[in-house]
C-alpha positions as CSV (number, residue, x, y, z in Angstrom):
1,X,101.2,99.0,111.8
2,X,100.3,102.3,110.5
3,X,102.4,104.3,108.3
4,X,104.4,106.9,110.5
5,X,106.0,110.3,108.9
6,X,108.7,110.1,106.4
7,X,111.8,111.8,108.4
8,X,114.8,111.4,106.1
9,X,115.6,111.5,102.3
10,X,118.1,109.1,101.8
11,X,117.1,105.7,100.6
12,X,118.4,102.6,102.3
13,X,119.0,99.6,99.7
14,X,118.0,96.3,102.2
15,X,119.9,92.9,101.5
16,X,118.0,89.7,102.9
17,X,119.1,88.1,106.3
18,X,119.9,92.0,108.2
19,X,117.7,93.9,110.7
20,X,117.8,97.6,109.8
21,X,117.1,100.4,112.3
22,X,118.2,103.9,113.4
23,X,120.8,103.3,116.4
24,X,121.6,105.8,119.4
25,X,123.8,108.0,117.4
26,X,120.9,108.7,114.9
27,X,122.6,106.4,112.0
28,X,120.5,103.6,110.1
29,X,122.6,100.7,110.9
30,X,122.0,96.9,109.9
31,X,122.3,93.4,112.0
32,X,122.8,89.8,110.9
33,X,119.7,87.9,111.7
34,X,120.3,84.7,113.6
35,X,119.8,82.6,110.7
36,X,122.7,85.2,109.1
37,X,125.9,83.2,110.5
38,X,128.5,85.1,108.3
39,X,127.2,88.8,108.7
40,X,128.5,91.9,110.2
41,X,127.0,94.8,112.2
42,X,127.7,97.9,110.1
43,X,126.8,101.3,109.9
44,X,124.9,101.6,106.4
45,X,123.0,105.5,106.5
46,X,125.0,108.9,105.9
47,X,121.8,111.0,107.1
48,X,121.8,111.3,111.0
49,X,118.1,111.3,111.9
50,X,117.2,113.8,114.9
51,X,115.4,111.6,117.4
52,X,112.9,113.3,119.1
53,X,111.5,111.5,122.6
54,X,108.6,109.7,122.5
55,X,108.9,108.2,119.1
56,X,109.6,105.1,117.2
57,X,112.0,105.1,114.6
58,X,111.8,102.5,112.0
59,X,113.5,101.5,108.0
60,X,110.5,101.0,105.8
61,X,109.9,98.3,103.1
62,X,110.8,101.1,100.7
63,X,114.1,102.0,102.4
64,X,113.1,105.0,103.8
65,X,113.4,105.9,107.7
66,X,109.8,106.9,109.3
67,X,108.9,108.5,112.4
68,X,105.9,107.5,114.7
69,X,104.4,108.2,117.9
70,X,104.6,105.7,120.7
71,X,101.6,105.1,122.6
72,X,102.6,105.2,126.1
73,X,106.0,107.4,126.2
């Protein structure tokens, strides 16, 4: 996958065994992989993202939240 467009300067620090990505309300938020049996959804960014229609929204490997375009939206 290509790199996207930086779109937020806060830096998310990852732990193994979550999902990360930017819910519905425009918050990074992290999930407990299935193989995760004692973690908790929780809301883990302060910066509310502005999510525009049309594009994918995504947490880096280096923490950061990036933007991209979506092919067919």
């Amino acid at each position: 996958m290509g790199r996207g467009r930086k779109c937020s300067g806060e830096k998310i620090e990852r732990e193994d065994g979550y999902l990360y990505y930017v819910g519905k309300d425009g918050y990074v938020w992290r999930a407990p992989m299935r193989h995760n049996k004692r973690g908790k959804k929780k809301k883990v960014g302060n910066e509310k993202i502005d999510k525009k229609q049309g594009f994918m929204y995504y947490v880096g490997s280096d923490g950061f939240v990036y933007e991209t375009k979506m092919k067919n939206a």
